[in-house]
TIDO-733129 format. One record per atom (N, C-alpha, C): y, z, x; residue in one letter; residue number from 1. Coordinates in nm, 3 decimals. Last residue first. Layout:
N
- Y  Z  X  a  NUM
...
REM end
This chain:
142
- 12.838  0.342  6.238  x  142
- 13.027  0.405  6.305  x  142
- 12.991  0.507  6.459  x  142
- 12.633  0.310  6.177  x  141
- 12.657  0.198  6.233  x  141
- 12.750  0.233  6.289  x  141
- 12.531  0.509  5.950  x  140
- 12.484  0.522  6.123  x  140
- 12.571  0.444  6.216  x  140
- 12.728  0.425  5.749  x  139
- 12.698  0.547  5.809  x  139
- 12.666  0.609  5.963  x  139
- 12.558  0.196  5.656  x  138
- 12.690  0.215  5.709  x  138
- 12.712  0.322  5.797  x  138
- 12.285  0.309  5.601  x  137
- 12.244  0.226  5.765  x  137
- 12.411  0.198  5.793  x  137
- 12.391  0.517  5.421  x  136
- 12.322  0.575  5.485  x  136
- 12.344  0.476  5.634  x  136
- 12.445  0.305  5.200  x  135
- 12.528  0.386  5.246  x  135
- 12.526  0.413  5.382  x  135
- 12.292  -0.017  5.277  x  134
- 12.302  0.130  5.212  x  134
- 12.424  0.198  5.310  x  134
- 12.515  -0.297  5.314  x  133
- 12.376  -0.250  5.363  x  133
- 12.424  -0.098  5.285  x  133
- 12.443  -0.587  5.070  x  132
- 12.586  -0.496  5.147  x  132
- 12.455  -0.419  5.151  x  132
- 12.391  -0.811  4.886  x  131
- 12.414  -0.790  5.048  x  131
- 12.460  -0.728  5.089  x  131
- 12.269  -0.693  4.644  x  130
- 12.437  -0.732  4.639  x  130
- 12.483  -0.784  4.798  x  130
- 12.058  -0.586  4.713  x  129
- 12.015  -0.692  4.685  x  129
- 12.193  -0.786  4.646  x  129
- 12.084  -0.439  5.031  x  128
- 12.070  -0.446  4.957  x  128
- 12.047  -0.537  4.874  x  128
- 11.828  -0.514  5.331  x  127
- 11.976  -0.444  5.249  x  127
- 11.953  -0.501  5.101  x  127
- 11.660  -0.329  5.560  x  126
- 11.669  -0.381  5.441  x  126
- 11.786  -0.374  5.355  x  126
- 11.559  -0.140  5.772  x  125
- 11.661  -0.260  5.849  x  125
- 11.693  -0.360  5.675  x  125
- 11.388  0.060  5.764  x  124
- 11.359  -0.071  5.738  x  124
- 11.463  -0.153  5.769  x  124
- 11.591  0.321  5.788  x  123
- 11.519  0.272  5.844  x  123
- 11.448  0.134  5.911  x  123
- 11.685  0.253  5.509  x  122
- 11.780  0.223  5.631  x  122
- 11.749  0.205  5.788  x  122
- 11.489  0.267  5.363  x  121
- 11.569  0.170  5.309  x  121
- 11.677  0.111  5.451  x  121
- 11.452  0.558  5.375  x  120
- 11.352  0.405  5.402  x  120
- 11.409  0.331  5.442  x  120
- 11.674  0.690  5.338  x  119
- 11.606  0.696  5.442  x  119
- 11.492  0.580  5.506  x  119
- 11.683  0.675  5.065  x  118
- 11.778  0.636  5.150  x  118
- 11.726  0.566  5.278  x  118
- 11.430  0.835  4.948  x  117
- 11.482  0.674  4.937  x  117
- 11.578  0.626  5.016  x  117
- 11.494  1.065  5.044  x  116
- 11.337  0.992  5.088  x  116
- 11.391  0.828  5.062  x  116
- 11.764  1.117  4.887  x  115
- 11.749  1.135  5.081  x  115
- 11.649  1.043  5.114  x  115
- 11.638  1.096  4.657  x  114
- 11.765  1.025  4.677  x  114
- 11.754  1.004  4.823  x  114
- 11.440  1.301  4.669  x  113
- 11.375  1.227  4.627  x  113
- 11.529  1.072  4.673  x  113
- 11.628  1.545  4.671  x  112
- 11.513  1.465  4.786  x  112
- 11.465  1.393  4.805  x  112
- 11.756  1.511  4.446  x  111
- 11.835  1.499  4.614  x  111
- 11.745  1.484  4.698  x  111
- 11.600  1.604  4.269  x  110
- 11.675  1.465  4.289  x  110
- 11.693  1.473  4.399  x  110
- 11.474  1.849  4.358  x  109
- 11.412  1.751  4.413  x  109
- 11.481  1.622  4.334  x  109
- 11.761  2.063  4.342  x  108
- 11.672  1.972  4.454  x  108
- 11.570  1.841  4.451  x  108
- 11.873  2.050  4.083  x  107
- 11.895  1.935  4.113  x  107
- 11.830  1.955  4.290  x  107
- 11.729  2.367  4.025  x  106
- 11.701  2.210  3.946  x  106
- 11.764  2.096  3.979  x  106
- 11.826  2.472  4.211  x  105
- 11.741  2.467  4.232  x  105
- 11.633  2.340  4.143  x  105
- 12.105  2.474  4.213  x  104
- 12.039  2.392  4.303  x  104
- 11.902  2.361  4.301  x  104
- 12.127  2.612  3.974  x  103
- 12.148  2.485  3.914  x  103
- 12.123  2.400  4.086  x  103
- 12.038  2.838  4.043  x  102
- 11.958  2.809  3.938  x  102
- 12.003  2.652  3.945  x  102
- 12.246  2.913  4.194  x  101
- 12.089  2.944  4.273  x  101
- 12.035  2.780  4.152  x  101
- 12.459  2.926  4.036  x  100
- 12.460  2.802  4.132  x  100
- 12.346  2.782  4.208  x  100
- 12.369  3.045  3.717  x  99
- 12.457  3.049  3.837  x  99
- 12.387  2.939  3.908  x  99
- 12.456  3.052  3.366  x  98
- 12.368  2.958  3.447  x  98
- 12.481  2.967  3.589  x  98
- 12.617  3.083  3.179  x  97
- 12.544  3.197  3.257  x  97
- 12.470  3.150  3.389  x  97
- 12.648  2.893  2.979  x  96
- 12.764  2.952  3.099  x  96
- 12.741  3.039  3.180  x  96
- 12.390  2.629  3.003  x  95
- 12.457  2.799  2.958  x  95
- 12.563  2.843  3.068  x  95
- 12.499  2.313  2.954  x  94
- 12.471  2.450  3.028  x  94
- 12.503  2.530  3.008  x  94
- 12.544  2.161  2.625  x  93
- 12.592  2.199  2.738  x  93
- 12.540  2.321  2.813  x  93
- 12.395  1.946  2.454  x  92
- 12.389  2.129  2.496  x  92
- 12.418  2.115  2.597  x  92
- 12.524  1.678  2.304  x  91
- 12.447  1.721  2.395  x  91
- 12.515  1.900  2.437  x  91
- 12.624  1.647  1.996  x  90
- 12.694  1.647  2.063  x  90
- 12.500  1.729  2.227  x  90
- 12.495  1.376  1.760  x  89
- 12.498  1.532  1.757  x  89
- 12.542  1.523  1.929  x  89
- 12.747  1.074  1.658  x  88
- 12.604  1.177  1.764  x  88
- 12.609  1.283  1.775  x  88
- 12.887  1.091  1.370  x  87
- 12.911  1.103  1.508  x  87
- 12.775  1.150  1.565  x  87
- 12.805  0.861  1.159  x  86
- 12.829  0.986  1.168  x  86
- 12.829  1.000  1.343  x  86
- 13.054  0.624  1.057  x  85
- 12.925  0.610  1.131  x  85
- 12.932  0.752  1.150  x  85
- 13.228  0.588  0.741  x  84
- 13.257  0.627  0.878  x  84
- 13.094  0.676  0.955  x  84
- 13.206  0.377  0.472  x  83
- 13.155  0.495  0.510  x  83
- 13.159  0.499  0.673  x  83
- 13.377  0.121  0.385  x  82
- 13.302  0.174  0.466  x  82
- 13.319  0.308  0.461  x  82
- 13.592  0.245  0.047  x  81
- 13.592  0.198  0.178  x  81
- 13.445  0.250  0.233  x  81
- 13.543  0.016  -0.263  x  80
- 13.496  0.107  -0.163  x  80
- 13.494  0.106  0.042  x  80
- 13.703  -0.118  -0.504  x  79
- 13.678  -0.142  -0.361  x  79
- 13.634  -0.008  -0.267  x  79
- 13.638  -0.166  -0.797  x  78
- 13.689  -0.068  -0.717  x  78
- 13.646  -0.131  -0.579  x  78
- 13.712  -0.455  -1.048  x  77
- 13.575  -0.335  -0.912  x  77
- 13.703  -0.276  -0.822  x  77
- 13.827  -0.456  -1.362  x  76
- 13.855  -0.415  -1.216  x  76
- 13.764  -0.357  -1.145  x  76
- 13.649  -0.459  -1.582  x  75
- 13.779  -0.567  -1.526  x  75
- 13.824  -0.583  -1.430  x  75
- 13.554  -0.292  -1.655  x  74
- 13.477  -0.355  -1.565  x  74
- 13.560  -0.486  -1.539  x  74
- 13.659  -0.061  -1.801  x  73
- 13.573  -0.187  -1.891  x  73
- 13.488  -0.269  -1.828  x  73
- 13.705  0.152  -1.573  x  72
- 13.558  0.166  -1.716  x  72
- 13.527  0.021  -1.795  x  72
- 13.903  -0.013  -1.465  x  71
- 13.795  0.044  -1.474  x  71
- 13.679  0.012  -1.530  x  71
- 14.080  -0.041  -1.769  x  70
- 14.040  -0.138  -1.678  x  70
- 13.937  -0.160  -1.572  x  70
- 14.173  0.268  -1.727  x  69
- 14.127  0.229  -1.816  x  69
- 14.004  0.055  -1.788  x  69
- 14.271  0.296  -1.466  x  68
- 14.150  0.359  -1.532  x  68
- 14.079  0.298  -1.621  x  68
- 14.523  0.148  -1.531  x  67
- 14.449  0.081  -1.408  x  67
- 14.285  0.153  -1.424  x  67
- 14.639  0.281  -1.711  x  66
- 14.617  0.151  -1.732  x  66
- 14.445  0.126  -1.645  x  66
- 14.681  0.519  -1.577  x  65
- 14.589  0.508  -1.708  x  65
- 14.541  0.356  -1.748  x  65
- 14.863  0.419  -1.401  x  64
- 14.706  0.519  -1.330  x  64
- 14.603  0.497  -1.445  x  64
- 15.055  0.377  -1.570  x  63
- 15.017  0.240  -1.466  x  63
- 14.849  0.268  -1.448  x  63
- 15.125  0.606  -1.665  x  62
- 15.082  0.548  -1.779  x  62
- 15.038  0.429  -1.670  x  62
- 15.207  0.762  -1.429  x  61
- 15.154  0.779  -1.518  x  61
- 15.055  0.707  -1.574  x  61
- 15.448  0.596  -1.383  x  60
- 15.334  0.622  -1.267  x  60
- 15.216  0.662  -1.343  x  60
- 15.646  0.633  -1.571  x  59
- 15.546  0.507  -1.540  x  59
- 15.422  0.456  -1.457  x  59
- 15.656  0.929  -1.567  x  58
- 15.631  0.859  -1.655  x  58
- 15.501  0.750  -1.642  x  58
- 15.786  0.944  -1.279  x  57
- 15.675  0.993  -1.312  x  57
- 15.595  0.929  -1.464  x  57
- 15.995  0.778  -1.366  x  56
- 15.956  0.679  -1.279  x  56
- 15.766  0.781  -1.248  x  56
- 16.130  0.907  -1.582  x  55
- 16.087  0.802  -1.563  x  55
- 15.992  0.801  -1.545  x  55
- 16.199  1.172  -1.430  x  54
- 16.080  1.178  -1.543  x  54
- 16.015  1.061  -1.598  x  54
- 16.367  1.048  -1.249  x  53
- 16.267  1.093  -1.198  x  53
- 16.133  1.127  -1.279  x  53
- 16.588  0.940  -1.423  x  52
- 16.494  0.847  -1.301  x  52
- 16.367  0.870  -1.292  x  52
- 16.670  1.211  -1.516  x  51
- 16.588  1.054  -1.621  x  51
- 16.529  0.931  -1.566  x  51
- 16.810  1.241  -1.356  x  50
- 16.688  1.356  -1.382  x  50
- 16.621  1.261  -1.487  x  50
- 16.978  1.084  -1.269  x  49
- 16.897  1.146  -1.177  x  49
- 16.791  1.181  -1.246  x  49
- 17.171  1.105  -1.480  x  48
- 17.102  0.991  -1.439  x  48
- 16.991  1.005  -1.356  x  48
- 17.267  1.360  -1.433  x  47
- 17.152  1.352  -1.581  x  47
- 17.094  1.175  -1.553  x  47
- 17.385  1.334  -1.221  x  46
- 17.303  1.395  -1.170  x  46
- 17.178  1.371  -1.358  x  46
- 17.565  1.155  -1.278  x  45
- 17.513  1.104  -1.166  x  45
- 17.367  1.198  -1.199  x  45
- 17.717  1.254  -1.519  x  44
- 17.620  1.109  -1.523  x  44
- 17.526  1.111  -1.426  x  44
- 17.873  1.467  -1.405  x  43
- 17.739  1.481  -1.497  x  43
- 17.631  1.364  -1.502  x  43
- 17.987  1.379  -1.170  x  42
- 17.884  1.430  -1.172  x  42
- 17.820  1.456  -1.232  x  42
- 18.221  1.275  -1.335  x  41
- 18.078  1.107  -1.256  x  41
- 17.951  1.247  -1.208  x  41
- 18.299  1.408  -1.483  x  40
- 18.176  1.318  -1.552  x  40
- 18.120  1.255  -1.459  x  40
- 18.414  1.593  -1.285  x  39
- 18.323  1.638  -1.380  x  39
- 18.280  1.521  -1.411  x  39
- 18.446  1.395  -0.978  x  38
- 18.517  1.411  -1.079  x  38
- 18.398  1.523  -1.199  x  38
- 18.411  1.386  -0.646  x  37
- 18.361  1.375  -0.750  x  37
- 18.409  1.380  -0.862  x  37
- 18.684  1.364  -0.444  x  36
- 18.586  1.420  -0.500  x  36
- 18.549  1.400  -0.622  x  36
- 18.795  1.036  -0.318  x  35
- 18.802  1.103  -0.372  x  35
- 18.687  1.231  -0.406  x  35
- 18.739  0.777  -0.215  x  34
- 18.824  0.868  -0.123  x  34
- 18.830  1.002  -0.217  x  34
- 18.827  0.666  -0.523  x  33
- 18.729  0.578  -0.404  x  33
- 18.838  0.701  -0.301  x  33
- 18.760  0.777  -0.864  x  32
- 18.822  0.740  -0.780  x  32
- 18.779  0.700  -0.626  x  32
- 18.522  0.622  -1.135  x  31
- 18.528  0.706  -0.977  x  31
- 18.655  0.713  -0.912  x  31
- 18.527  0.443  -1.256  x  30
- 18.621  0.570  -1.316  x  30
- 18.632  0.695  -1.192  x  30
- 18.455  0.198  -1.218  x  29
- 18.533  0.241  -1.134  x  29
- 18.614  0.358  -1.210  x  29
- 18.198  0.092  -1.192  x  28
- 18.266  0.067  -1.329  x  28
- 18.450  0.117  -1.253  x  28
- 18.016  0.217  -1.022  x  27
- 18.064  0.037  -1.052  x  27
- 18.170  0.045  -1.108  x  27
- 18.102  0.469  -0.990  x  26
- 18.106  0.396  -0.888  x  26
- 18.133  0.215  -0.931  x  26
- 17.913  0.525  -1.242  x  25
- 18.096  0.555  -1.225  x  25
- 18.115  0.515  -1.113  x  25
- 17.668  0.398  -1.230  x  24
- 17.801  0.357  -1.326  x  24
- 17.945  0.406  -1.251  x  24
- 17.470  0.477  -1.094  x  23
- 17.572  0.429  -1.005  x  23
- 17.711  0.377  -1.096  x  23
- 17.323  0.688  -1.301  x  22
- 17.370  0.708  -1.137  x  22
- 17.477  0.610  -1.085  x  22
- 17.291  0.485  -1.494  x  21
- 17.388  0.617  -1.538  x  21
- 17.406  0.645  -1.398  x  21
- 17.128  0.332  -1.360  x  20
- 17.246  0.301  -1.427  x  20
- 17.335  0.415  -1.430  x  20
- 16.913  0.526  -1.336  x  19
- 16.992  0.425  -1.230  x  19
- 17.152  0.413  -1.229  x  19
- 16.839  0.514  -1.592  x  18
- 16.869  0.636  -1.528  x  18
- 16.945  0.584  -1.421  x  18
- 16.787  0.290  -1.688  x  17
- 16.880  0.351  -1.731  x  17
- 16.919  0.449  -1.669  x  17
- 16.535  0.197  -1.536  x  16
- 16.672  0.172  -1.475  x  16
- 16.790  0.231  -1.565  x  16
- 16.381  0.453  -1.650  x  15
- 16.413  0.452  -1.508  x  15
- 16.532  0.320  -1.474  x  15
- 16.341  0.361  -1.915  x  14
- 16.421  0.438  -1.889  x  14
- 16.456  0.462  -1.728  x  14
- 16.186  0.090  -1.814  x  13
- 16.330  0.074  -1.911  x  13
- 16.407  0.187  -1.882  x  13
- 15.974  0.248  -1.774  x  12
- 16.091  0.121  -1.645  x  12
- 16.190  0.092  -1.673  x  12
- 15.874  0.302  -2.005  x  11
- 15.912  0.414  -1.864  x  11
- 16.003  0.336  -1.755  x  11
- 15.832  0.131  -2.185  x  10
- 15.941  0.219  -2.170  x  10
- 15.985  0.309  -2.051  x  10
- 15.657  -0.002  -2.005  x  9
- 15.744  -0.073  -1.977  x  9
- 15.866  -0.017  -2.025  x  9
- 15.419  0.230  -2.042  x  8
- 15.462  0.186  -1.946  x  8
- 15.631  0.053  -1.921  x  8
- 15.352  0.223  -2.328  x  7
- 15.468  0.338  -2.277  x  7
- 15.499  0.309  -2.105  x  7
- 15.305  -0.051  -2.345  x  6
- 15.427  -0.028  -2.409  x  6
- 15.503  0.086  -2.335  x  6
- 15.035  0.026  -2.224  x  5
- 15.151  -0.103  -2.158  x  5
- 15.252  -0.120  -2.227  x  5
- 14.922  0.213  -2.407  x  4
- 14.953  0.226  -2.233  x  4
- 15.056  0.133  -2.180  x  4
- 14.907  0.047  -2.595  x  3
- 14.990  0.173  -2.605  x  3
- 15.035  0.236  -2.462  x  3
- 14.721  -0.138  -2.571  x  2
- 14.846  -0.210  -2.576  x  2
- 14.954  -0.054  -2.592  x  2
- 14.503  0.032  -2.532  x  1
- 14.549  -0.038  -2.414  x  1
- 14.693  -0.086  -2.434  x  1
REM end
């Protein structure tokens, strides 16, 4: 453990060295300002670069191992996300074959059974239970 958290704080060490070496010739001022690059500020810049990046992989690294490690001892619970509700199996849609004979012929007796009820209802002089009269006794009234 104490080898994980050594090579981890070398890895941060070398990642701001790398830094460093990136913005030195700018601080320091061997840069000229308005100027192109020079050979060393591009060597620095870019070998500063490439020591960032093996860094900062580095420390990523050795953090993942830490944080594993810590784990397994039971130092750290994992947090588990909720499990997502499974979606409702989706309803069978009508066969696409299914013509317009077939699909009156299974929504007639709603519609008759809708008409028989109407029909009472408006008949009977009865309204509704919201006070507003059926469709049907509106209907007649125009």
């Amino acid at each position: 453990m104490i080898r994980k958290f050594v090579g981890t704080v070398a890895s941060v060490l070398a990642l701001v060295a790398g830094l460093w070496l990136m913005i030195a010739p700018f601080a320091l001022g061997t840069q000229p300002e308005n100027a192109d690059w020079t050979d060393p500020t591009t060597s620095e810049f870019f070998t500063g670069l490439v020591i960032a990046v093996v860094a900062l992989a580095g420390a990523l690294a050795f953090a993942a191992s830490i944080y594993e490690d810590l784990v397994a001892r039971g130092l750290v619970t994992v947090r588990r996300r909720p499990e997502p509700e499974p979606e409702p199996e989706p309803v069978p849609a009508a066969p696409q074959g299914a013509s317009s004979a077939e699909l009156a012929s299974l929504l007639a007796p709603l519609v008759e059974a809708l008409r028989e009820d109407m029909n009472k209802t408006a008949h009977a002089g009865e309204h509704r239970q919201n006070g507003k009269a059926t469709l049907v006794g509106t209907e007649e009234n125009r």
